[in-house]
C-alpha positions as a LaTeX table, in Angstrom:
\begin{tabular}{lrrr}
\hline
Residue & $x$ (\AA) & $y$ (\AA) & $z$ (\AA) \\
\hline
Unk1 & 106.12 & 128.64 & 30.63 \\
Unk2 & 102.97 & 130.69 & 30.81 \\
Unk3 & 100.90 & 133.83 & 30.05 \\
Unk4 & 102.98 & 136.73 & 29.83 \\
Unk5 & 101.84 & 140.29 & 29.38 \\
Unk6 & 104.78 & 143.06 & 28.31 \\
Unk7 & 104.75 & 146.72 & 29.29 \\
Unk8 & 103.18 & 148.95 & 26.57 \\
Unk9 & 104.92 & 150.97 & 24.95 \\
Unk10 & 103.84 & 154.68 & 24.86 \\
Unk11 & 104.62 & 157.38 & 22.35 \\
Unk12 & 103.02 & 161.12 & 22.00 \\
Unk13 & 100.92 & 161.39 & 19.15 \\
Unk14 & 101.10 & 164.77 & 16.71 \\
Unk15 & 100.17 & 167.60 & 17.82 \\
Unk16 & 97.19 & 168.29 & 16.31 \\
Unk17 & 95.26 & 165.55 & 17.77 \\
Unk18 & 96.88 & 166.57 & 21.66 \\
Unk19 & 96.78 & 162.69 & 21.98 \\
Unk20 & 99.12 & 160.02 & 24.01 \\
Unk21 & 99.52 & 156.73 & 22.87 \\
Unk22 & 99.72 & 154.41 & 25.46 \\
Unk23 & 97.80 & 151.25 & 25.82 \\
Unk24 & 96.97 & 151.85 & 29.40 \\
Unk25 & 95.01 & 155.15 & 29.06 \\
Unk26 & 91.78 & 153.66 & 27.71 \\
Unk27 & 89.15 & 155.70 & 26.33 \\
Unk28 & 86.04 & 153.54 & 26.42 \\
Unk29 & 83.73 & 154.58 & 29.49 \\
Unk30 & 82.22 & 151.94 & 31.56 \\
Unk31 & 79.39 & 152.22 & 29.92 \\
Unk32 & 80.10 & 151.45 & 26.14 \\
Unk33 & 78.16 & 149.28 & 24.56 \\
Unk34 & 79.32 & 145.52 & 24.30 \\
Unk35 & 80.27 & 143.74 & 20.65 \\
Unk36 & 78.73 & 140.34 & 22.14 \\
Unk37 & 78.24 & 137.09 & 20.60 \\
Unk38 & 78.24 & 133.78 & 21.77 \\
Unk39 & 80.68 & 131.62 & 19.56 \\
Unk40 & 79.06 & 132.94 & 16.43 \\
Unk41 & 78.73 & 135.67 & 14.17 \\
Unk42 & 75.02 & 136.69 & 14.45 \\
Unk43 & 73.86 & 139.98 & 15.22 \\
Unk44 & 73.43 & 141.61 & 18.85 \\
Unk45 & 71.52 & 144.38 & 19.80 \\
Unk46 & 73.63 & 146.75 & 21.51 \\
Unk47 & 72.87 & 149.28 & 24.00 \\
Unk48 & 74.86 & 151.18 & 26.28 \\
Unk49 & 75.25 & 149.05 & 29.47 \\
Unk50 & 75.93 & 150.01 & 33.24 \\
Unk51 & 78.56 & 148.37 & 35.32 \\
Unk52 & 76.18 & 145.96 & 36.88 \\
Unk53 & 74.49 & 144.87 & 33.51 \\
Unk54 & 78.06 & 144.36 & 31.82 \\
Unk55 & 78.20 & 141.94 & 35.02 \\
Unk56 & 75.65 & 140.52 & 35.05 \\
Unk57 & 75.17 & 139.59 & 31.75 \\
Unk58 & 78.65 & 137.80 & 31.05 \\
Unk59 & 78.65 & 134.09 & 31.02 \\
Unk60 & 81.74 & 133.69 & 33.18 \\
Unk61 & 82.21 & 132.88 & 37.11 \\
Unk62 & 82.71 & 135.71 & 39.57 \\
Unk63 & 85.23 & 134.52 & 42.16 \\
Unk64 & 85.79 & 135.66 & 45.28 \\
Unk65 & 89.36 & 137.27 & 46.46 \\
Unk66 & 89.50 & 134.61 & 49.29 \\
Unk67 & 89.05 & 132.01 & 46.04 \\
Unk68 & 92.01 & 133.11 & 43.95 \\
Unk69 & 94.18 & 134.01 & 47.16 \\
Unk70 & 93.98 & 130.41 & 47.75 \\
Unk71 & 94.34 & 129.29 & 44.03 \\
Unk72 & 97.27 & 131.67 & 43.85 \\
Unk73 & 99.03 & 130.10 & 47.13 \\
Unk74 & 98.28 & 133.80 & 48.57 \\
Unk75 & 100.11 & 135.55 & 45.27 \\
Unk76 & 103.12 & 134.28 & 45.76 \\
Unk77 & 106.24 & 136.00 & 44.11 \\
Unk78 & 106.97 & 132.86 & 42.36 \\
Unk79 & 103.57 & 132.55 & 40.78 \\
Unk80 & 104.25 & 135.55 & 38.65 \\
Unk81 & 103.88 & 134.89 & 35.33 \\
Unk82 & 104.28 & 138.26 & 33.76 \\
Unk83 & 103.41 & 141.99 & 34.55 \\
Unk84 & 102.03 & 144.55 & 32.44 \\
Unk85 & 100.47 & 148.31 & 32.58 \\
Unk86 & 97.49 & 146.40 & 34.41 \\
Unk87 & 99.44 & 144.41 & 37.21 \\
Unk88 & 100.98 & 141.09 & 37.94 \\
Unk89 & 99.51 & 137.97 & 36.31 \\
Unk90 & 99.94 & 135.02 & 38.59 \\
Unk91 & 99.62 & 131.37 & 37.83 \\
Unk92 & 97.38 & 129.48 & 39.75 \\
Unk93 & 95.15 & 126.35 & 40.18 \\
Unk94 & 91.03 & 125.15 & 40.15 \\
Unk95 & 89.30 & 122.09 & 40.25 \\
Unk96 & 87.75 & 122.05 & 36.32 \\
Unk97 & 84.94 & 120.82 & 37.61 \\
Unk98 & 83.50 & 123.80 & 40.47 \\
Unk99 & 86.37 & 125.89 & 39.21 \\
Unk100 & 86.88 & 126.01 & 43.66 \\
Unk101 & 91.17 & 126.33 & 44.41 \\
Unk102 & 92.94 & 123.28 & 44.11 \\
Unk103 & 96.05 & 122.38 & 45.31 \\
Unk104 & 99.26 & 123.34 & 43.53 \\
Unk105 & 99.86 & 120.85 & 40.47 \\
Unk106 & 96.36 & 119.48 & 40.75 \\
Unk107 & 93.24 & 120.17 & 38.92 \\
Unk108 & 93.55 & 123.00 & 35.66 \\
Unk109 & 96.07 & 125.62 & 35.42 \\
Unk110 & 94.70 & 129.47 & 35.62 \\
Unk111 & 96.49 & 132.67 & 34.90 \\
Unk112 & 94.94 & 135.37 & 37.48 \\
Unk113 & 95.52 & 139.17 & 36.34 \\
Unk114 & 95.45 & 141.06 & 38.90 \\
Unk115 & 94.65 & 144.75 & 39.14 \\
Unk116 & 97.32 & 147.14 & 40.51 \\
Unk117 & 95.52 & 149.35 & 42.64 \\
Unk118 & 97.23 & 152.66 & 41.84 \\
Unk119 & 96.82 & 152.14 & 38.03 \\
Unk120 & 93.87 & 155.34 & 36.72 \\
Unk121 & 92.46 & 153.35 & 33.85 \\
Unk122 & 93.19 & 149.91 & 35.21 \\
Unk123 & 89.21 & 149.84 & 36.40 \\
Unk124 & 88.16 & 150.46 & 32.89 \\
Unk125 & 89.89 & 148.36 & 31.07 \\
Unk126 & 89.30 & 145.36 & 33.36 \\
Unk127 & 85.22 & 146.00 & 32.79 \\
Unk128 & 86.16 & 146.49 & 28.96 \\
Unk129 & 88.17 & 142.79 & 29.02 \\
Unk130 & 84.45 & 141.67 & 30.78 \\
Unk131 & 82.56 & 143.55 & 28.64 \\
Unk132 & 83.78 & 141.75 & 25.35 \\
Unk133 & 86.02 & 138.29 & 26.73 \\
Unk134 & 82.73 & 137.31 & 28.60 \\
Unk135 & 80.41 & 137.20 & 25.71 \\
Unk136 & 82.71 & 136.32 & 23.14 \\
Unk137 & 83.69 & 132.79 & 22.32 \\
Unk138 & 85.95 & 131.96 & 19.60 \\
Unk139 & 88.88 & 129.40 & 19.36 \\
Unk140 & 91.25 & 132.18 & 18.90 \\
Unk141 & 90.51 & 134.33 & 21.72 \\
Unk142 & 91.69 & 134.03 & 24.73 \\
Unk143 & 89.15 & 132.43 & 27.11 \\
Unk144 & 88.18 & 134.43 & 30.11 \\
Unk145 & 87.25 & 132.33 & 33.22 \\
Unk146 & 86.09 & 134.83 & 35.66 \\
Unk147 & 86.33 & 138.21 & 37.55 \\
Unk148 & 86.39 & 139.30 & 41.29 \\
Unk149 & 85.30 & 142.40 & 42.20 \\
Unk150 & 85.25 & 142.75 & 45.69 \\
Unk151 & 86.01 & 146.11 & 48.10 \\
Unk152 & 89.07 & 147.56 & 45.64 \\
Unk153 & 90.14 & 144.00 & 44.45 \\
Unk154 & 89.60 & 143.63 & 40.50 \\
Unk155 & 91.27 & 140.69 & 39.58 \\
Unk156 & 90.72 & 138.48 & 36.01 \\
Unk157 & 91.01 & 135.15 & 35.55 \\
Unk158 & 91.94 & 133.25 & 31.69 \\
Unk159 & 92.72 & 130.13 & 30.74 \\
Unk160 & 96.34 & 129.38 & 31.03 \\
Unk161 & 98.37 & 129.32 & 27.99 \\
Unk162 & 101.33 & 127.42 & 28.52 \\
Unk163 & 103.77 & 128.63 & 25.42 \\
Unk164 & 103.65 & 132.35 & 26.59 \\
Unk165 & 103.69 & 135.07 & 24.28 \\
Unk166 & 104.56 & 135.14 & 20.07 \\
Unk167 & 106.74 & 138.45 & 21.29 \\
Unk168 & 109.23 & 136.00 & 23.29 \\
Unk169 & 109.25 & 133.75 & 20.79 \\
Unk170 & 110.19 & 135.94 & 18.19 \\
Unk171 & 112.55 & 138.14 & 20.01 \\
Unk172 & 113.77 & 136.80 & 22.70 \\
Unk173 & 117.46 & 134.62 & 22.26 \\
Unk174 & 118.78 & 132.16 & 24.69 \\
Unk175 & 118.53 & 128.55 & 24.83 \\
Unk176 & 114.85 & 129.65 & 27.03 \\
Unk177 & 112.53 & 130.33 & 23.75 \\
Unk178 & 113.76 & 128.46 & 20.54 \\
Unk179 & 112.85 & 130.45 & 17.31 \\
Unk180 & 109.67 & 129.74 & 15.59 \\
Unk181 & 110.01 & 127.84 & 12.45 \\
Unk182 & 108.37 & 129.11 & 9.55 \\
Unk183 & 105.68 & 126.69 & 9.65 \\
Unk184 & 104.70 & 127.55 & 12.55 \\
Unk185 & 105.30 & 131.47 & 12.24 \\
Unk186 & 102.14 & 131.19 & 9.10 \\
Unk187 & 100.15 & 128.89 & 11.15 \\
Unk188 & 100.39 & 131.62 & 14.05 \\
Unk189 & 99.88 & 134.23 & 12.12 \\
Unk190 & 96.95 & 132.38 & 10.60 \\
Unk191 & 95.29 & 131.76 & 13.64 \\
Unk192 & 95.54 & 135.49 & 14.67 \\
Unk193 & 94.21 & 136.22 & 11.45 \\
Unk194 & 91.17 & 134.54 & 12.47 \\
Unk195 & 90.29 & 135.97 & 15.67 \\
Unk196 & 90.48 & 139.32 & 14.66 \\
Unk197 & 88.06 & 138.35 & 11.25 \\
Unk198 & 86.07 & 137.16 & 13.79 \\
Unk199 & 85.71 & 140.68 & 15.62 \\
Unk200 & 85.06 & 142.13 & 12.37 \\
Unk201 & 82.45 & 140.15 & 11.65 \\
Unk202 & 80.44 & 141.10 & 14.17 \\
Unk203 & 77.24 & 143.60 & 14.11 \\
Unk204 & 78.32 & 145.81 & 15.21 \\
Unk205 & 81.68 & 145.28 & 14.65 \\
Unk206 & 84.38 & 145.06 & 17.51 \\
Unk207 & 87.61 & 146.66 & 16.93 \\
Unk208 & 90.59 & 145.60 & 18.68 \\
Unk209 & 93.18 & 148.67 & 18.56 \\
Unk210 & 96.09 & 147.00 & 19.71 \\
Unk211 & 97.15 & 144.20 & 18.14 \\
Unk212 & 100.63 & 143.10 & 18.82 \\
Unk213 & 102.43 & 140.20 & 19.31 \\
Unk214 & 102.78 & 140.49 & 22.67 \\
Unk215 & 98.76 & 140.22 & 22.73 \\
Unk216 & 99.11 & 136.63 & 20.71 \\
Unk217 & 99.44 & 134.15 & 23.13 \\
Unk218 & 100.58 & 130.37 & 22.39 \\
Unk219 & 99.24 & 126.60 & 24.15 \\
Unk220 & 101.23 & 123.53 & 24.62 \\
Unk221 & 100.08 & 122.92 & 20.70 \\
Unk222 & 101.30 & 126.52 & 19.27 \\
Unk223 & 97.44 & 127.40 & 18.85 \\
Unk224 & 97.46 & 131.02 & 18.60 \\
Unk225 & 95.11 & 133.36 & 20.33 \\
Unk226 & 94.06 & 136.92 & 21.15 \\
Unk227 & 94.33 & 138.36 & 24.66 \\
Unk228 & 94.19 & 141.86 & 26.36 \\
Unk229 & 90.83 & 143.60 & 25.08 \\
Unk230 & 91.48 & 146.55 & 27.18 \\
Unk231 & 91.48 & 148.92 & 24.44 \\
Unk232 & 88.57 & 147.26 & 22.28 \\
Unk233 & 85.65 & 148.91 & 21.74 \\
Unk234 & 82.62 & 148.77 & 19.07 \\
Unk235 & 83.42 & 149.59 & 15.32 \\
Unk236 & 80.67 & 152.44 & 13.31 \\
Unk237 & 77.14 & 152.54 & 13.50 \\
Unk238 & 74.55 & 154.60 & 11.56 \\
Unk239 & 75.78 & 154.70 & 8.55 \\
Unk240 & 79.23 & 156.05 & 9.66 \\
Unk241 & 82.55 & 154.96 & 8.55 \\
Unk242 & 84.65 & 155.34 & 11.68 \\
Unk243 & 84.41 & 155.89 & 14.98 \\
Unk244 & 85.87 & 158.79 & 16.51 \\
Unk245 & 88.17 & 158.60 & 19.45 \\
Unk246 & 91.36 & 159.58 & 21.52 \\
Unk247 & 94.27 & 158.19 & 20.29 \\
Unk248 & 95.80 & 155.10 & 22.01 \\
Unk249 & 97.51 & 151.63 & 21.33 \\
Unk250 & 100.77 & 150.88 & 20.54 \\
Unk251 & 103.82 & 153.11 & 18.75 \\
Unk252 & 104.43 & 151.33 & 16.08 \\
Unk253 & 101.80 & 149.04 & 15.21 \\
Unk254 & 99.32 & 152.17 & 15.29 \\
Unk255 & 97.67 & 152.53 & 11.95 \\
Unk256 & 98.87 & 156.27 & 10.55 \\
Unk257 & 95.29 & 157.83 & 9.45 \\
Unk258 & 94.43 & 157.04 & 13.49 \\
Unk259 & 97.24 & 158.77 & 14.99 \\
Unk260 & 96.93 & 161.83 & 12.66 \\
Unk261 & 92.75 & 161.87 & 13.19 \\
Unk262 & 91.65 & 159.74 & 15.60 \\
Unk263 & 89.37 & 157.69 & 13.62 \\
Unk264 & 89.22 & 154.03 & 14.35 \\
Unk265 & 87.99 & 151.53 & 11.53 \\
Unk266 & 88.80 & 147.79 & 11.38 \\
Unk267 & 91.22 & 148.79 & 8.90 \\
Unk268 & 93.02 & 150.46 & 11.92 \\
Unk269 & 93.49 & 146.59 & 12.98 \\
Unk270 & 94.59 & 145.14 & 9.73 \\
Unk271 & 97.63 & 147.65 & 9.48 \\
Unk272 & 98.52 & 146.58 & 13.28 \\
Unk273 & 98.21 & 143.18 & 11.92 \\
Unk274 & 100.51 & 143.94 & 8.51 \\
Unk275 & 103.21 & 145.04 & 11.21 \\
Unk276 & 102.97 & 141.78 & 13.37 \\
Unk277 & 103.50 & 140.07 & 10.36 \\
Unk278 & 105.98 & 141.70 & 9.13 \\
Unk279 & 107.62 & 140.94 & 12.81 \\
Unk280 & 106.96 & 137.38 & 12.11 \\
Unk281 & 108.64 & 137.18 & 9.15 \\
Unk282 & 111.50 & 139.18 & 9.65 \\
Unk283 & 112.23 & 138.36 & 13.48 \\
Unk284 & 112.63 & 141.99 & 14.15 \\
Unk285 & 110.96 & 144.03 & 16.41 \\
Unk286 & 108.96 & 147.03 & 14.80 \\
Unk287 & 110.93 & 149.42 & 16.52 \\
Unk288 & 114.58 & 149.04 & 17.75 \\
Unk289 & 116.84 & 152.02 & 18.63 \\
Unk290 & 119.62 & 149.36 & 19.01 \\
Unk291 & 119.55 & 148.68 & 15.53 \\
Unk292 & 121.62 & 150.64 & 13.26 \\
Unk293 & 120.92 & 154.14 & 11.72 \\
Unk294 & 117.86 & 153.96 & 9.13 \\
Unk295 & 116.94 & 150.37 & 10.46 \\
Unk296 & 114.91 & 151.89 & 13.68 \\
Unk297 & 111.26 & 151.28 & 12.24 \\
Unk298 & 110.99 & 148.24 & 10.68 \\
Unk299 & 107.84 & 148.93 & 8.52 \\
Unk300 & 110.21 & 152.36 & 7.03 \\
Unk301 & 112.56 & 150.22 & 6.06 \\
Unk302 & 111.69 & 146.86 & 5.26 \\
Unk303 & 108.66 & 148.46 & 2.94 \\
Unk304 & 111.73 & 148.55 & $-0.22$ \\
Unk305 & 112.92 & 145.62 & $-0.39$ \\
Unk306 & 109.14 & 143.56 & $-0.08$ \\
Unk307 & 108.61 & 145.40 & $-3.28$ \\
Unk308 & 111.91 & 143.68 & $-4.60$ \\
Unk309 & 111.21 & 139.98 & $-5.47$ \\
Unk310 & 115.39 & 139.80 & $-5.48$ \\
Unk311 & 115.77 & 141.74 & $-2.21$ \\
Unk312 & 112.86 & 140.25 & $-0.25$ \\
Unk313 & 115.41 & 138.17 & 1.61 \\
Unk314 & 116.99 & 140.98 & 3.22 \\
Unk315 & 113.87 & 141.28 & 5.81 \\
Unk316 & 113.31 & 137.53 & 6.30 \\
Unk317 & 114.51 & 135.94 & 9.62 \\
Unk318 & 118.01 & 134.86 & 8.95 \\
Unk319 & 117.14 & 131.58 & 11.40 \\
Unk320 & 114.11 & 130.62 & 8.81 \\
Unk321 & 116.79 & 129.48 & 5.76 \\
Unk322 & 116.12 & 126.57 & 3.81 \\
Unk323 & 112.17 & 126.32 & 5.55 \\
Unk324 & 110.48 & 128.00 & 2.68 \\
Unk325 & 110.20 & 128.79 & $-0.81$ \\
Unk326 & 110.84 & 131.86 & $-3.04$ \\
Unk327 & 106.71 & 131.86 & $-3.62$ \\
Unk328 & 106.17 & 131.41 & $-0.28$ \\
Unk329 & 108.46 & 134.32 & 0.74 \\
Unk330 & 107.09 & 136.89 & $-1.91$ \\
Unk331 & 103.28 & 135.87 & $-1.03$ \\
Unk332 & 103.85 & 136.81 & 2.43 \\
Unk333 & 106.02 & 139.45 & 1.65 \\
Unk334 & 103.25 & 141.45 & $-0.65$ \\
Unk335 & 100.24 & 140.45 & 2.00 \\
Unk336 & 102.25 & 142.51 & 4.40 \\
Unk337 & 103.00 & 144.86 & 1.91 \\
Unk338 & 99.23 & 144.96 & 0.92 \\
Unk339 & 98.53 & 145.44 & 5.13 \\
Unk340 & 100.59 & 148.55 & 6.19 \\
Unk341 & 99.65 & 150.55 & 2.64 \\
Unk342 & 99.16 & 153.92 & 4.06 \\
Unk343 & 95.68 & 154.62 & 2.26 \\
Unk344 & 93.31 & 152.49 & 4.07 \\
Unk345 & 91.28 & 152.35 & 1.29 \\
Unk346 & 93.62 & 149.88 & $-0.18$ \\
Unk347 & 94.26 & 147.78 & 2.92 \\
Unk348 & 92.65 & 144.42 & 2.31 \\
Unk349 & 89.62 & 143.26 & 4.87 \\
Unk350 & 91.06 & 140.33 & 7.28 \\
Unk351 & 88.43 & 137.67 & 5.70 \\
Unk352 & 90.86 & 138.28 & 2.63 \\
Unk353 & 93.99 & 137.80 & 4.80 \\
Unk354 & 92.73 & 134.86 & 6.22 \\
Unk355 & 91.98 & 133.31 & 2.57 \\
Unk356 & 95.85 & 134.47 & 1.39 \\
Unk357 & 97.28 & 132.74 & 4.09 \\
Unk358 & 94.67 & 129.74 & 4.37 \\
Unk359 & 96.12 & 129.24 & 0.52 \\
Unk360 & 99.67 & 129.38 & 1.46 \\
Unk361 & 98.83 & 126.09 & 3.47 \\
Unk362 & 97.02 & 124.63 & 1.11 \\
Unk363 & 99.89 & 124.98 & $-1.67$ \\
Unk364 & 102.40 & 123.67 & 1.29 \\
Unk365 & 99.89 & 120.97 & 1.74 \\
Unk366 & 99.70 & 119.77 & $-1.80$ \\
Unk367 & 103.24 & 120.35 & $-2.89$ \\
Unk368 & 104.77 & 117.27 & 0.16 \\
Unk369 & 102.14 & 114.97 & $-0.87$ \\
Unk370 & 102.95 & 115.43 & $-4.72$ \\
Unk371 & 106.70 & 115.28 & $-3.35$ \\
Unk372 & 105.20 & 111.89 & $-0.84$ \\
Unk373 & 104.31 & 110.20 & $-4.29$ \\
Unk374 & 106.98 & 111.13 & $-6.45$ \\
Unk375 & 109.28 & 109.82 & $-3.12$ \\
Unk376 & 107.10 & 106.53 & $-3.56$ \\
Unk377 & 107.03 & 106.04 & $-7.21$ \\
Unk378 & 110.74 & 106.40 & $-7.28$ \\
Unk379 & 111.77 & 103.75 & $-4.62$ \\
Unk380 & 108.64 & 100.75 & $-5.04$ \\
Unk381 & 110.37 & 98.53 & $-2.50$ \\
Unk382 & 110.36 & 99.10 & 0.92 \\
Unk383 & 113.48 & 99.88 & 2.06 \\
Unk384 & 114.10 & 99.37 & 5.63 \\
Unk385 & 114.96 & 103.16 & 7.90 \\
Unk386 & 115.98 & 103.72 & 11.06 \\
Unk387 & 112.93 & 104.91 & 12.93 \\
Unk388 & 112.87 & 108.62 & 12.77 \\
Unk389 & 113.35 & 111.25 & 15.58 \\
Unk390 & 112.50 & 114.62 & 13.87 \\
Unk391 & 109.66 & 117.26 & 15.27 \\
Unk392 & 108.02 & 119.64 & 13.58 \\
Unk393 & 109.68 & 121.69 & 16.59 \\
Unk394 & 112.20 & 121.90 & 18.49 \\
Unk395 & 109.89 & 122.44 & 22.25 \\
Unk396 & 111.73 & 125.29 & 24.07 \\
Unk397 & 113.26 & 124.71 & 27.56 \\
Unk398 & 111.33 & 125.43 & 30.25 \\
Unk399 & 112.17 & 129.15 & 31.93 \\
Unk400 & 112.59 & 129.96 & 35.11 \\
Unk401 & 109.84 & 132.93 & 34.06 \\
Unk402 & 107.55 & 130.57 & 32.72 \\
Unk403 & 106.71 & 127.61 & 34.82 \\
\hline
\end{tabular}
């Protein structure tokens, strides 16, 4: 299993902005200025940065194209671990200690991104991933390596994450990806929820813009963690409330008030978030033309029955029964609810959605131990068990996709 990037989807967006959504048109010039920090929230001075500064200031390694042709095994076909808008991702390996190529199965696992040389805004987004991945350290971002730049070669390299995407978890059947259990599905969400409070935190603030699931990537442990800054760029200055900007992202996880104006606030990331979790819980994509009539757009109609403390069930994954309770269901329910509100104004910040769902782990948390001593109190003498052989997890098979 590994890294795996999906094609974006792209949708026009109404007429009055003239707009197309698609993830791979960026609108950030090389120059923007950088949301930096270094594993912490304190404040940066930003100023608008040239290509070489944005380079030269990131704390990662630059590689050379000979390097990751030989930590690659020359991009081999079967090193492909996804493909995207950008390019091919391929998996590779470096010695963890001069980060030099290593030999196949030796040393620590990379996933090299790898620019497709006919792509028009592939450039920009690669110096955008470098603009913001090599400053900022958190444990739910994804952690950029290094970069090559060398005659037309742009190439990026991350840290591999062996559990792919949350999108093939979710949505993908076969006996390749086992569904998430619903433990896991608030602990992912969770950890998402903290990487993009994290962004927001920042002065000035960074805003994502396309938060999907297919940007959550999974390790061996199911630690979640945000990949693909492409599209990020730095939240209002000055006094202002939102930056303006061409339309782009996602259909269906783009926040309404930005397609119909163009103006970006970190609200803009907490409705995209509301619809990932909405994903989560339900199992269901956000939009699905295979589905039947009325059922297309998942936030249009799910958004009725999360309202419904009776009918909530009829959006949660049918493959989650007997994993959680009615309070459980209904918290998360409303939270997502509370997320894709269409007045932004109302949208809660993502400190608060971290705190909702931090307490849904807590009450977990407290309700098996009171259930551990009740278990106890009732049976004082040891009685004598077979050892036991349950996970928290069934570990999916390995793919041929996903080494």
């Amino acid at each position: 299993m590994g890294i795996c990037w999906s094609n974006k989807i792209k949708a026009e967006s109404p007429a009055n902005t003239g707009a197309v959504v698609g993830s791979k048109n960026v609108s950030r010039d090389a120059n923007e200025s950088s949301g930096a920090s270094r594993g912490s929230t304190s404040s940066v001075s930003h100023t608008q940065r040239s290509e070489d500064a944005i380079l030269q200031s990131c704390d990662v390694k630059s590689f050379t194209f000979n390097e990751l042709r030989l930590a690659t095994r020359n991009f081999r076909p079967d090193s492909v671990l996804g493909e995207g808008g950008f390019g091919l991702v391929f998996k590779g390996w470096i010695d963890e200690q001069t980060l030099k190529a290593a030999r196949p199965g030796t040393g620590m696992i990379i996933a090299v991104k790898r620019l497709n040389q006919e792509s028009l805004q592939g450039h920009r987004e690669w110096l955008a991933e470098i603009n913001y991945l090599g400053q900022l350290h958190h444990p739910h971002l994804l952690k950029l390596i290094g970069y090559c730049l060398e005659d037309e070669h742009r190439l990026l390299v991350y840290e591999f994450m062996a559990r792919g995407s949350v999108e093939n978890h979710l949505f993908r059947r076969g006996t390749y990806f086992q569904p998430l259990s619903w433990s896991l599905r608030m602990k992912v969400a969770l950890d998402a929820a903290k990487g993009l409070a994290f962004l927001h935190g920042l002065e000035p603030q960074v805003i994502y813009r396309d938060f999907k699931a297919s940007n959550i990537l999974l390790d061996t442990n199911y630690n979640a963690k945000v990949s693909d800054f492409g599209l990020a760029r730095d939240g209002p200055t000055g006094g202002k409330s939102y930056v303006s900007t061409r339309v782009m992202g996602t259909f269906g996880y783009a926040a309404p008030e930005y397609l119909a104006t163009g103006h970006l606030t970190t609200k803009s990331d907490v409705y995209s978030f509301g619809v990932v979790l909405l994903e989560i819980l339900s199992g269901q994509r956000v939009i699905d033309k295979n589905r039947p009539m009325g059922q297309h757009n998942l936030v249009e109609w799910a958004k009725p029955y999360l309202t419904n403390k009776r009918r909530v069930f009829r959006v949660i994954d049918t493959r989650l029964e007997g994993q959680y309770s009615l309070e459980q269901a209904q918290k998360v329910a409303t939270l997502a609810l509370q997320c894709i509100a269409l007045e932004p104004k109302v949208r809660p910040n993502m400190n608060e959605i971290v705190q909702s769902l931090e307490q849904l782990q807590d009450t977990k948390s407290t309700r098996r131990k009171a259930k551990d001593r009740q278990s106890s109190c009732g049976n004082p003498q040891p009685v004598a068990t077979k050892p036991s052989r349950t996970t928290n997890y069934p570990r999916p098979s390995a793919s041929p996709l996903y080494e």
